[in-house]
N, C-alpha and C positions, 0 to 999 in steps of 0.2 A: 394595161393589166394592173387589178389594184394589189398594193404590197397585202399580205399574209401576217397577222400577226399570233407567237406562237406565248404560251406561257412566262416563258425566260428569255429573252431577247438573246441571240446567239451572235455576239458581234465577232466575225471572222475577218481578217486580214485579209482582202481578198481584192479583185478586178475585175473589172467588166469581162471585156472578150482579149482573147490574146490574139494579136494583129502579127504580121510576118513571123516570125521565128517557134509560133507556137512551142509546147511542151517538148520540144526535143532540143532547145535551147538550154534548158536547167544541166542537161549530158555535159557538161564541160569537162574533158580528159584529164585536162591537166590539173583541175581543182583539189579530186582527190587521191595524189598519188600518198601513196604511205609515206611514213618518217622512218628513215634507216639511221642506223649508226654506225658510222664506217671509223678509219682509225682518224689520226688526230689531224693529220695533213688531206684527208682526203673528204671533201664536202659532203654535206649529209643532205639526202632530200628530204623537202619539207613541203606539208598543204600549205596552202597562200594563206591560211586565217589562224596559221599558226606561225609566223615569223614575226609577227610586231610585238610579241613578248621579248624574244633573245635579243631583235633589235632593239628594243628600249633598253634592255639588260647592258648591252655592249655599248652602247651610247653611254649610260652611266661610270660603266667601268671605266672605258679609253677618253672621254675628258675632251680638252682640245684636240686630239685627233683625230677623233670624231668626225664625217663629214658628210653625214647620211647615210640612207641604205635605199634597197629598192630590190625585189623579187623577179627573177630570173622563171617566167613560168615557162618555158621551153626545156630547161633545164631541173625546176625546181628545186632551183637555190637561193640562199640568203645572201645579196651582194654586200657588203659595208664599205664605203667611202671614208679612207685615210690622209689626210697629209704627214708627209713626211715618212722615213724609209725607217722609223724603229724598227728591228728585229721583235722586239718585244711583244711590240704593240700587233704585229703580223699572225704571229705565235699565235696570241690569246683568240684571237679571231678566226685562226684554225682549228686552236684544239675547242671553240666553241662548233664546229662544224658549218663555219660559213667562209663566204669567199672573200678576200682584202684586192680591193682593187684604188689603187695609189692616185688620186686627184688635186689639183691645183689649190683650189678653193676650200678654204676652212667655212662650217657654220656659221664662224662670227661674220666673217669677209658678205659672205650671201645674205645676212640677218639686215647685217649695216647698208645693205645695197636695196633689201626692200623697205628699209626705212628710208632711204633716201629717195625710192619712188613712191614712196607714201607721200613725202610731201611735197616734190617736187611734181608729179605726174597723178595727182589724185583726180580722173580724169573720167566722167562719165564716161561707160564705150567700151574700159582697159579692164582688165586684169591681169594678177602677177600668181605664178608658183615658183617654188623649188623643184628642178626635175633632177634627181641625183643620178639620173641615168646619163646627165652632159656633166655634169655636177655645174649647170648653172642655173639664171631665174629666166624663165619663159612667161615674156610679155606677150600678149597679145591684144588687140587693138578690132573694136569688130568694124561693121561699116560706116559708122556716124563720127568716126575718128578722122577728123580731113584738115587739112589747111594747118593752120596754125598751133590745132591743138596733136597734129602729128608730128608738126616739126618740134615742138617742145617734149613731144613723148621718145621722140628718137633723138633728140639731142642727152637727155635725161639718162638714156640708156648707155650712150657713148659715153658720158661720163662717168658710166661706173669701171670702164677699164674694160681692158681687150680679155675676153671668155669670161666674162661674169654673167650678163645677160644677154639675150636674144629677142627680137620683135618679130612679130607679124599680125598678117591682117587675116581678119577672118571675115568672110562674107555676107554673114548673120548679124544681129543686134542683138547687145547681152539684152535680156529678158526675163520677168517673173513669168514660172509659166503655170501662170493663170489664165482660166477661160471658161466657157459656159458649155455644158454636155453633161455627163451625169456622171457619177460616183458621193461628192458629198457636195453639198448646196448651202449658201450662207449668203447674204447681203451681195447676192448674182452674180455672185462668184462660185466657180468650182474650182473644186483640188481633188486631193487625193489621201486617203489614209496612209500612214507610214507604218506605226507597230502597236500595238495594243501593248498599254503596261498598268502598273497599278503604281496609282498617287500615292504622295506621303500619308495621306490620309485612309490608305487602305482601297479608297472605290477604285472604281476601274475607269480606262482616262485611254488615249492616245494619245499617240508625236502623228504633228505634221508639220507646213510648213511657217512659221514665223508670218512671213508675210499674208498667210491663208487667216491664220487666228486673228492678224490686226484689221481682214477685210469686212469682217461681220461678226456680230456677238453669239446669232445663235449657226446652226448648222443640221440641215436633215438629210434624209437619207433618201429622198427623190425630190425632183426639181417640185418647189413652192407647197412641199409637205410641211407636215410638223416638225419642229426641232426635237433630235431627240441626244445632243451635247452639248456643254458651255465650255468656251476659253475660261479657263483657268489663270496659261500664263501666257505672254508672246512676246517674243523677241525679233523684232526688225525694226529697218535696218541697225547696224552693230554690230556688236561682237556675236554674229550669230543669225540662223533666218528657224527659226524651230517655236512652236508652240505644243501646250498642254490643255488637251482639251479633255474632259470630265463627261463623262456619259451622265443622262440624269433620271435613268432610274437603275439606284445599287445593282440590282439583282443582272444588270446586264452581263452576259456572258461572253466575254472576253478572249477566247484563246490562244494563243504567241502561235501566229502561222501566218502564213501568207501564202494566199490562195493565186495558184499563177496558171488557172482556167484548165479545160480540158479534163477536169476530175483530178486535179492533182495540188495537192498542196507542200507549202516548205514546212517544217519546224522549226520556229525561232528558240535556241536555246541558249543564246549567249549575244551579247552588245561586244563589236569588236574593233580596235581601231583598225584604218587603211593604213595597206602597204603600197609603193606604187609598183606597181608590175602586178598587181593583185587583179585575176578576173574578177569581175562582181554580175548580177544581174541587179535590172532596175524594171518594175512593176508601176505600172502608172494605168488611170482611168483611161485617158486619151488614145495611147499607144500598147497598151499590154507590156507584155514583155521582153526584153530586150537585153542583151549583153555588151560588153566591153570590158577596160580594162581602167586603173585607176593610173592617173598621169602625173597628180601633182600631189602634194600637203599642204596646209597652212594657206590655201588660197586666199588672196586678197579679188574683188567684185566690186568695180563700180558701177550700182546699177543706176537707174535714172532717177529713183527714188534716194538713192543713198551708198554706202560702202558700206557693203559686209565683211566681217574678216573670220579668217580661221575654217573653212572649207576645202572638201576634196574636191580635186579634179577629174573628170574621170572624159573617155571616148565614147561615153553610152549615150547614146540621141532620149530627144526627149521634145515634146511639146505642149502648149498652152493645155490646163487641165491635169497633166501631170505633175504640179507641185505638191510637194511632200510625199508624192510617193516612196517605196520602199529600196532602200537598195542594201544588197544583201549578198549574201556568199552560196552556195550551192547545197554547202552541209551546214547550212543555219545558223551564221552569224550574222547580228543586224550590225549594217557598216553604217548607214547614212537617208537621209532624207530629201528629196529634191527640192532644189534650192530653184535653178533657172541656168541658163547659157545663153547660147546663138543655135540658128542651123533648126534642124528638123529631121525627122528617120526616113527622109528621101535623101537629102543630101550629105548630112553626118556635122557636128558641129562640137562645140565644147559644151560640157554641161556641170555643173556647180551642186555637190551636195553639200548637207550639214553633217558635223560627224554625231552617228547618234549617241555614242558614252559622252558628250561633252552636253549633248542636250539632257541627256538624263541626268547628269551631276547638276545642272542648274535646272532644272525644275523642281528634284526631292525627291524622282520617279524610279522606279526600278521597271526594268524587263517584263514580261509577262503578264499572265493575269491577275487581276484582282476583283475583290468586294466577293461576288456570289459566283464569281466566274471559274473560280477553282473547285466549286463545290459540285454539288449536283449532278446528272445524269448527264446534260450535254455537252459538258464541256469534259468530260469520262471519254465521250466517243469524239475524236476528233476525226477520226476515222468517215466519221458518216458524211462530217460535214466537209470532209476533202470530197466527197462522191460527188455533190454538187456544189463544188466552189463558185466554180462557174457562177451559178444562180445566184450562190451568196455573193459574188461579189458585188451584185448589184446593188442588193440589200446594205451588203459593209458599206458600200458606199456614204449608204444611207446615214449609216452610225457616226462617218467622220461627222455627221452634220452639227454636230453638238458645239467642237470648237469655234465654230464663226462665233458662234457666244462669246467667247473673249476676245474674239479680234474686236469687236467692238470699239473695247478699249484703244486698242492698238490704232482699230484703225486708223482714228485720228492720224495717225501715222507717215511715215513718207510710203509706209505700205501701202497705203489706199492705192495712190496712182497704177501703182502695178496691177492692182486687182481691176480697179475700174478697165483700166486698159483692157484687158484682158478679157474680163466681164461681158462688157456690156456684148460689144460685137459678138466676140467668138464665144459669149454665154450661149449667147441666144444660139448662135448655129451648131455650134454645141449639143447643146440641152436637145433639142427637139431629137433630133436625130439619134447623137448617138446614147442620150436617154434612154429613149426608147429604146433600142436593141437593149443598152444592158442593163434598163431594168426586167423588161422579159424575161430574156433568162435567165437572167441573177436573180430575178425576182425570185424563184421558185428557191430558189438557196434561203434558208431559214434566215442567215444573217443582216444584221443591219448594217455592219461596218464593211467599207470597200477599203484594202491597204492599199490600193492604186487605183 
């Protein structure tokens, strides 16, 4: 089926087809319960995409007693991690209407223990979080981890002292998940859009994945079409896996939504940092979309290409083709960009995003649309184009394609290897197939951008 092209390019956030959990996934109960206000001693409930403000608040206030936080969604409470038995310090954290739950481990004690598996255990294979739900750091170690680079990883560990950190193996290979099949197309590589926003320079741009942008300079919106985006910026490996890709003609119409199939779309209304206990959904080309919860902060990744730092953790599967997709809140905050894990949405695995307020502070980007995208008649009805997401998402996909244009650059990169990996095989098996299905129907979706 050949793409459709309309006056104003309608670049929608969008995905192919949604694979298990279909549109009854986004129903999460507990995402929006209201926010009460009880008396001072007695906890207040809160939505999950509203806790990491207070949290940062009471981290600032309380100093070194400080010892994390982490959301309670069974409850829909604010936990906060204390050392030490202040009265004071208790108080405040009451009469702010969250829970004070008293742990061993200060921040600095956990900070200084992933700097010492930074350098002692910087170790293709591993990764490290903070889970303030043990109040320690959860290593884990995937299958390529053996022999002598295990016993140096678990000695490493021992040596931080009894309940600081934990190990284990996971059965999967970290990985970029990158691969071949359709959404957005660059130097035979696929990914996935994450969010429509507008560059410092006003046009209209997208986030996706860091290592997507450094696999190719240009990017289209069906497999060995035209480009219709350029990498702008890209970051991998580093402090970071997120690129800024630039649509390249202005008038492209941009909307903050994310299309999660089925006729239904999200509103992106706000970039929000992760809590851990936080549902989120995650939206990807390969897999649709899917749920979990967020597990860690400040993840450390080493992948085979390189160490990224400063990513969520989360329990949402994810696979090859899904990178940079969207990961997101229910009631439309944009949390994160897929990054890569272990495992797959048969057997469940760890998976790694970027946070997305960190990637929009270093690009120049804000949220939403830009250039001609705010203007105009079609981007007025978002309306219509949730009717057939679906269809656009095949198209959106299309729109990521712009950013391989600056992976170019990048690729150079230790990025490449990921992508080629990924690429070449699983392009090809990929592409053919599940192309075809979501250009079909997506096709029919006015949009050019896919945000999974």
């Amino acid at each position: 089926m050949s793409h459709k092209r309309i006056p104003k390019r309608k670049a929608a956030i969008a995905a192919g087809s949604v694979a298990a959990l279909g549109a009854a996934a986004l129903l999460l109960p507990n995402a929006n319960a209201s926010q009460t206000d009880s008396g001072d001693s007695t906890p207040r409930t809160f939505k999950s995409a509203d806790v990491s403000d207070l949290a940062s608040q009471l981290a600032s206030q309380l100093g070194d007693a400080f010892a994390g936080s982490y959301y309670n969604a069974d409850k829909q409470q604010l936990v906060i991690n204390v050392v030490g038995d202040d009265s004071n310090v208790i108080n405040q954290i009451r009469k702010a209407g969250a829970v004070p739950n008293q742990v061993q481990n200060s921040t600095s004690t956990l900070q200084a223990a992933a700097k010492t598996l930074k350098t002692d255990a910087t170790i293709p294979g591993t990764a490290w979080a903070v889970d303030p739900k043990t109040n320690e750091i959860r290593v884990t170690a995937d299958s390529t981890v053996k022999g002598a680079k295990w016993d140096t990883l678990t000695a490493t560990v021992k040596s931080l002292g009894s309940g600081v950190a934990t190990v284990k193996k996971s059965a999967g290979t970290f990985k970029t998940f990158v691969s071949g099949g359709d959404a957005i197309f660059g130097g035979g590589a696929r990914c996935s859009l994450g969010f429509n926003v507008t560059a410092g320079d006003g046009s209209p741009a997208f986030l996706t994945a860091g290592h997507c942008g450094v696999a190719a300079a240009a990017w289209s919106d069906s497999q060995n079409g035209q480009p219709i985006a350029t990498v702008d910026q890209a970051t991998f490996p580093g402090e970071g896996d997120f690129s800024l890709v630039k649509y390249d003609d202005p008038n492209t119409q941009a909307p903050s939504e994310v299309n999660v199939g089925n006729g239904q779309t999200v509103q992106i209304s706000q970039a929000a940092e992760a809590t851990v206990g936080q549902q989120v959904l995650r939206m990807g080309s390969t897999t649709g979309l899917n749920d979990g919860n967020v597990t860690g902060l400040d993840a450390t990744v080493n992948y085979p290409e390189g160490t990224v730092t400063g990513l969520i953790q989360t329990d949402v599967c994810a696979e090859p083709g899904d990178s940079g997709g969207s990961l997101f809140t229910q009631d439309g905050s944009a949390i994160g960009l897929t990054s890569g894990g272990s495992g797959d949405c048969t057997v469940g695995g760890e998976t790694f995003f970027q946070p997305v307020t960190t990637a929009l502070e270093a690009v120049g980007a804000t949220l939403g649309a830009g250039g001609a995208a705010g203007a105009g008649d079609e981007s007025a009805a978002p309306g219509d184009e949730a009717t057939d997401p679906a269809g656009e998402a095949t198209d959106p996909a299309g729109e990521a394609t712009d950013p391989a244009g600056e992976a170019t650059d990048p690729a150079g990169e230790a990025t490449d290897p990921a992508d080629q990996s990924g690429n070449d095989g699983a392009e090809q098996s990929g592409n053919d197939g599940a192309d075809q299905s979501g250009n079909d129907g997506a096709d029919d979706g006015s949009g050019l951008v896919s945000s999974n």
